[in-house]
N, C-alpha and C positions, 0 to 999 in steps of 0.2 A: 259675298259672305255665305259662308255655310252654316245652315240650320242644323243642330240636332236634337230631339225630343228625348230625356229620358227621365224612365219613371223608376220609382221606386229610391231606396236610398241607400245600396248594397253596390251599387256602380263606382267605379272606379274612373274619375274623369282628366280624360289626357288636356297637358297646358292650353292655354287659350288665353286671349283676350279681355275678353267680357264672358263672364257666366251671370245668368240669370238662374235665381231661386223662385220660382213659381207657386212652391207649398205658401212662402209668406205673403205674398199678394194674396194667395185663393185665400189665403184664412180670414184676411183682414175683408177681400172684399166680402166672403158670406158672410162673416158678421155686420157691417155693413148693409147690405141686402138682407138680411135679416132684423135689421132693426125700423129699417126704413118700410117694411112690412109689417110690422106692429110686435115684434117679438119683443117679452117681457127681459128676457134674460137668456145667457147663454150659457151654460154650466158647461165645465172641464170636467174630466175624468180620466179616472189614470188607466185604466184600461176598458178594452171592450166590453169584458165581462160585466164590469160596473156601467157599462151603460146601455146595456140591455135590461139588468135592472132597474135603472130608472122607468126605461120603454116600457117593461113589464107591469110597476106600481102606476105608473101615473100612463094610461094610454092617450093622452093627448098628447104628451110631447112627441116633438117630431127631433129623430134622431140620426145625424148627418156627421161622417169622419171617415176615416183611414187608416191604414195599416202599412207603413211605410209606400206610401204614395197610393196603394192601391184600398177601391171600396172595398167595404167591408160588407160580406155575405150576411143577409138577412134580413 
């Protein structure tokens, strides 16, 4: 069976078999691992901009996402 890796969500993916979605694991597992670490809460946001302002006001929180598949600079 052939593996292939791809990131981002701009790909265009030829028929197959089996596809695996990876974004919905990773989310579920960092929540997950995040809670299991003592995290109070996890807040959404609709974009980055908005969650850098959070980062900004409250500097404890620790702030973890993407930008179609890839991290986000900052």
């Amino acid at each position: 069976m052939q593996v292939e890796i791809i990131q981002g969500n701009d790909k265009k993916l030829r028929p197959s078999q089996i596809n695996i979605v990876i974004h919905v694991i990773r989310a579920f597992s960092f929540a997950h691992y995040s809670f299991i670490h003592r995290a109070k809460e996890i807040l959404l946001v609709k974009s980055v901009k908005e969650g850098f302002q959070y980062k900004n006001k409250f500097s404890d929180y620790l702030m973890a996402g993407e930008v179609q598949g890839l991290p986000i600079e900052g």
